[in-house]
C-alpha positions in Angstrom: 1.2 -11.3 34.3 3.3 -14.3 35.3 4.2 -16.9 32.4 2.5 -19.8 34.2 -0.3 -17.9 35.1 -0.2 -17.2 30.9 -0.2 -20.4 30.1 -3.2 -21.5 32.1 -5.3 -18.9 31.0 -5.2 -19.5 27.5 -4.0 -23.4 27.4 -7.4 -24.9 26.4 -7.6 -22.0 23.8 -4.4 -23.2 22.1 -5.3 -26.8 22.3 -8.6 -25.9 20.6 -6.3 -24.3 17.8 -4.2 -27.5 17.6 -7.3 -29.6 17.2 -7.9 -27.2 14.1 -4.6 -27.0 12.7 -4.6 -30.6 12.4 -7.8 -31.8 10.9 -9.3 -32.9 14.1 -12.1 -29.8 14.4 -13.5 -28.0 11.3 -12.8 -24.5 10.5 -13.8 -22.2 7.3 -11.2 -19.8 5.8 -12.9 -16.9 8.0 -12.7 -18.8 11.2 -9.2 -20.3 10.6 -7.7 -16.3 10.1 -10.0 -15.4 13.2 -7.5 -17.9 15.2 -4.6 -16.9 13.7 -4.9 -13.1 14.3 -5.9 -14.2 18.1 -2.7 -16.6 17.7 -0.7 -13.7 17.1 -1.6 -11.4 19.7 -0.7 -14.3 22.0 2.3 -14.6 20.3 3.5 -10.9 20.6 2.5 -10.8 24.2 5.0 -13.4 24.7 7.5 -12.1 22.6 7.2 -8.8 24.7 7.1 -10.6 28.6 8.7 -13.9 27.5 11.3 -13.7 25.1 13.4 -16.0 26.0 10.9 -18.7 27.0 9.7 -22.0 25.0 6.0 -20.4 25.3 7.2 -18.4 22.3 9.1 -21.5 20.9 5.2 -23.1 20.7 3.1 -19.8 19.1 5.6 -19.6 17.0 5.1 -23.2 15.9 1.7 -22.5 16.0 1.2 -19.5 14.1 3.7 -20.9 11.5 1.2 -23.8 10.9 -1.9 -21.9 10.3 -0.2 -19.5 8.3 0.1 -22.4 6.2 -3.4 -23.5 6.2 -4.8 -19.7 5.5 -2.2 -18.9 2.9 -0.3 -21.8 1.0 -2.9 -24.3 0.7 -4.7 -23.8 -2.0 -8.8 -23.1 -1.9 -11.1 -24.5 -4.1 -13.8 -22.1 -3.8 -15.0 -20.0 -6.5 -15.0 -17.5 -4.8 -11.1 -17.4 -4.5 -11.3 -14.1 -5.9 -13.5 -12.3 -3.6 -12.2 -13.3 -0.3 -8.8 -12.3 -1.7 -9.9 -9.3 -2.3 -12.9 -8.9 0.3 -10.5 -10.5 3.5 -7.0 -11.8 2.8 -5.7 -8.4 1.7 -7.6 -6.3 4.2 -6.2 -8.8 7.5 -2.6 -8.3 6.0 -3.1 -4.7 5.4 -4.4 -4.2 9.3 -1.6 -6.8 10.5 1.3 -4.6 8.8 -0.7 -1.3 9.2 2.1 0.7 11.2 4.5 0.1 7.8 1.4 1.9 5.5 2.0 4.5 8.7 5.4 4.5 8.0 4.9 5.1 4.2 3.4 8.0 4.5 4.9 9.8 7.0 8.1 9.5 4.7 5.5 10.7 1.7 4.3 13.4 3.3 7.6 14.7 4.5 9.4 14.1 1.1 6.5 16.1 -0.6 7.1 19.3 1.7 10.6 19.3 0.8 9.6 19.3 -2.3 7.6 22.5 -1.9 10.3 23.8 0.2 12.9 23.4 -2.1 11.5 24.9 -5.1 10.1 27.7 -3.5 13.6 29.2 -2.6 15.5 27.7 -5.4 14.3 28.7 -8.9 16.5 26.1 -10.4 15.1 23.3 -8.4 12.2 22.4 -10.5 14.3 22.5 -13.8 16.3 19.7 -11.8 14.0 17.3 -10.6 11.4 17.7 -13.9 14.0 18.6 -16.3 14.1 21.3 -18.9 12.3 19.3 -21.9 8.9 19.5 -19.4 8.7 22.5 -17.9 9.5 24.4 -20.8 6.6 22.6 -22.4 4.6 23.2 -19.1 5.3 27.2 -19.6 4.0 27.3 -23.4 0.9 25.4 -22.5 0.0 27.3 -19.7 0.4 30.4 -21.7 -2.1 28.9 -24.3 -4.7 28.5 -21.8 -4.1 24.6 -21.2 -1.6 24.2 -18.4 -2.2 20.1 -18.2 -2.3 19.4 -22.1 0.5 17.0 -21.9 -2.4 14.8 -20.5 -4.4 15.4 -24.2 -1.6 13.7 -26.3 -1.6 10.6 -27.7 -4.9 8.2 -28.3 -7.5 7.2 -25.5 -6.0 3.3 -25.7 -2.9 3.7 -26.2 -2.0 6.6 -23.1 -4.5 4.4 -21.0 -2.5 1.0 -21.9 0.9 3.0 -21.5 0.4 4.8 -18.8 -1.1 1.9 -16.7 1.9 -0.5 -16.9 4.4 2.6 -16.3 2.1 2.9 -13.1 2.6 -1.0 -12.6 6.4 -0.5 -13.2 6.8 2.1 -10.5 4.7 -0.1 -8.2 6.8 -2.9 -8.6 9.9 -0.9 -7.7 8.5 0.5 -4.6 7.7 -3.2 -3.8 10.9 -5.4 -4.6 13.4 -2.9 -4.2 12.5 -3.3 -0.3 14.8 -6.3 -0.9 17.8 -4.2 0.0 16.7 -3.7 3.8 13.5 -1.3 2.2 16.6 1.5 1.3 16.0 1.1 -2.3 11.8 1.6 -1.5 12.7 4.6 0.2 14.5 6.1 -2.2 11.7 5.5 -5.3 9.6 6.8 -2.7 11.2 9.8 -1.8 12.6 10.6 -5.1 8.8 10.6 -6.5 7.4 12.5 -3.7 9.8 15.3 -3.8 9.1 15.4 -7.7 5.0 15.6 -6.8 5.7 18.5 -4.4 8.1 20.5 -6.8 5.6 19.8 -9.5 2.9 21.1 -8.0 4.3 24.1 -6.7 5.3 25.0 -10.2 2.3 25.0 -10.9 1.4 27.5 -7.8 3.8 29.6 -8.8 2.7 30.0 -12.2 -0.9 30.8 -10.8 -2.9 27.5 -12.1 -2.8 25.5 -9.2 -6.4 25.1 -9.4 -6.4 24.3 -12.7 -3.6 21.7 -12.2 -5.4 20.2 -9.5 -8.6 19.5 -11.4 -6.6 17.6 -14.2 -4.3 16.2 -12.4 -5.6 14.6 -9.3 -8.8 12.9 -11.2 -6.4 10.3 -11.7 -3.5 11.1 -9.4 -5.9 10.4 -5.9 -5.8 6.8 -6.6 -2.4 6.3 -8.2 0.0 8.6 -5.7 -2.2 6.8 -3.0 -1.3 3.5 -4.3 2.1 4.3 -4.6 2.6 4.7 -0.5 1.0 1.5 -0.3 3.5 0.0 -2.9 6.0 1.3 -0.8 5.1 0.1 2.2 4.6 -3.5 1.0 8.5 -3.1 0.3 9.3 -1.5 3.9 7.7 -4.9 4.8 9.9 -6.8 2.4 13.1 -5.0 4.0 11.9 -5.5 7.6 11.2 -9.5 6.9 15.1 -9.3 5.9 16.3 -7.0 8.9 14.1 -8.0 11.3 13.2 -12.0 11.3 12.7 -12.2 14.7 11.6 -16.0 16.2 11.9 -16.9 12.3 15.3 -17.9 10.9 16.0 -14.9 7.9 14.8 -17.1 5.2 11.2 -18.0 6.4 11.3 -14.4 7.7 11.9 -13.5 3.8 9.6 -15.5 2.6 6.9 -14.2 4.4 7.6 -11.0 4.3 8.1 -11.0 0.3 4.4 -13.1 0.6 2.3 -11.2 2.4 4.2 -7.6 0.5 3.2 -8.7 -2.2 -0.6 -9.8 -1.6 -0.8 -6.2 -0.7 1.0 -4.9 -3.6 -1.6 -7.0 -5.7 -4.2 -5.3 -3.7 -3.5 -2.2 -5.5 -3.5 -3.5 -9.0 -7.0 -2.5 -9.3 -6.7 0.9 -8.6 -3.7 1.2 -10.8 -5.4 0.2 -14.1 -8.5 2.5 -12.7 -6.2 5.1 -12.5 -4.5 4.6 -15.8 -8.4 4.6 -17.2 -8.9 7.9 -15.6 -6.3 9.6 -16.6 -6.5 7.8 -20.4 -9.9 8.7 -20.9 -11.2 11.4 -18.9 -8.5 13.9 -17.2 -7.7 15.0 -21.1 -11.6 16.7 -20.7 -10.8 18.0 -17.3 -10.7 21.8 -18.6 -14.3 21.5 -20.2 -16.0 19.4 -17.7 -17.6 21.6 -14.9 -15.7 21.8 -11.6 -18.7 19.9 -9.6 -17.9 16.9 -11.8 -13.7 17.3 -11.2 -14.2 17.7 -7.6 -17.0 15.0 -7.6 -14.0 12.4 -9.4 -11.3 13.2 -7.3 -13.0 12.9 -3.6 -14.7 9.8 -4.8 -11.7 8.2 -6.1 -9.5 9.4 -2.5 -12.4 7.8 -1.0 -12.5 4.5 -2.5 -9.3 3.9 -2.1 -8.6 5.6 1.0 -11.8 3.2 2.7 -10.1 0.0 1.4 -6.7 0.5 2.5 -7.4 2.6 5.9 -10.7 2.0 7.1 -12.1 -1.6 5.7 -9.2 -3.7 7.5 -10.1 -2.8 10.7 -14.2 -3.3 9.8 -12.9 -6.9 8.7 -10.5 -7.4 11.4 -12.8 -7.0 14.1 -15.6 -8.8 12.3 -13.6 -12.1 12.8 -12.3 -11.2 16.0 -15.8 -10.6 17.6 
């Protein structure tokens, strides 16, 4: 398509968004995001056809200034907390989606070299888990309880530890994006290629089944929400590398903005995860394998739902 012919098709659709922007038409929260996703679409259309062109120039200018009415000023609603939860997040997951593709493609990959590698070196696990562990590992598993590292300690006080160790790792997948996302994919890597060993150790030792059932009650929603993590910093290091129409700080700061709404986003699963595995994977070898099973989809669910499938309910909701 032509630029002029462009412009003239969507003109009176960006005045109507001017006359919103500025105070001169009403808009909700709902309907203000509707017109900024719409906003942006225009936007990378003409970034694509038009690069060079002062058409970009304006959606940019445009886009900018809704931004600011969706995300920096601040609501009054009680219900703050809800649409945070129940919108913002899920439009910025769907907007940045091909980073949380990104994510786990590197996850998935890391995790088979992990299985690779300590299927043909013996030595392999010893490196990656160290010594201390897996010779702990082998004398549990020879008394019957291959996870009973998961047993020790008190209900509280692994559920409190644990959880902000899970928070801790989090936060490094996120901020270490800072150094162009290199230091994101290397936490990410580095923990995936652990995950992979780990559980081919198990394998090996013939309770993979057993691992599984202990392990995973917890570890759906936590190894889950540690690709997410790591994709909110791949966002932070692409805002650096890539500012496009933005100069590199507002690039940055947008970038480091909406990384870390998502990263917020997985909080709650992070402290249920810590609760799971606190409070009920120590009972995973007495509780019948219905209920482990039962846990573990419905956790993968939940929190596979929220990140993959609910942004695109939400997104065409207020697109319709």
């Amino acid at each position: 398509m032509r630029e002029v012919a462009f412009i003239k098709q969507n003109k009176q659709k960006w005045l109507d968004f001017e006359q919103a922007i500025f105070g001169k038409s009403k808009k909700n929260p709902d309907e203000m995001a509707s017109l900024y996703i719409h906003l942006v679409n225009d936007l990378s259309y003409a970034q694509t056809y038009y690069p060079k062109s002062k058409t970009v120039v304006y959606l940019n200018y445009l886009a900018s200034q809704i931004y600011q009415k969706i995300y920096k000023t601040k609501r009054e609603e009680k219900n703050r907390f809800v649409y945070f939860f129940s919108t913002e997040v899920p439009l910025l997951v769907h907007q940045y989606r091909r980073y949380l593709l990104y994510a786990f493609i590197l996850f998935f990959g890391a995790v088979a070299i992990g299985v690779v590698s300590a299927r043909y070196d013996e030595n392999f696990v010893r490196l990656i888990l160290g010594d201390s562990y897996v010779n702990t590992t082998l004398e549990s598993i020879k008394k019957g309880n291959p996870v009973a590292v998961y047993k020790s300690g008190s209900n509280w006080g692994s559920f409190i530890g644990i959880t902000l160790n899970n928070l801790y790792v989090g936060v490094r997948c996120y901020i270490y994006g800072i150094f162009g996302g290199i230091g994101t994919f290397l936490v990410l890597i580095q923990n995936s290629i652990m995950l992979g060993s780990f559980q081919y150790f198990f394998y090996k030792q013939g309770v993979f089944w057993v691992s599984v059932r202990g392990i995973w009650i917890h570890g759906s929603m936590e190894i889950f929400g540690m690709v997410v993590e790591s994709a909110c910093g791949f966002i932070l290091g692409a805002s650096i590398l890539f500012p496009r129409t933005y100069s590199r700080l507002n690039s940055f700061k947008i970038g480091f903005k909406d990384g870390l709404k998502i990263f917020l986003g997985t909080v709650p699963f992070t402290i249920a995860a810590g609760f799971l595995e606190g409070f009920i994977t120590r009972y995973s070898i007495v509780m019948p394998i219905w209920l482990s099973i039962f846990i573990i989809l419905g956790t993968l669910s939940i929190i596979s739902f929220y990140f993959l499938v609910y942004p695109t309910i939400v997104y065409k909701k207020l697109n319709s």
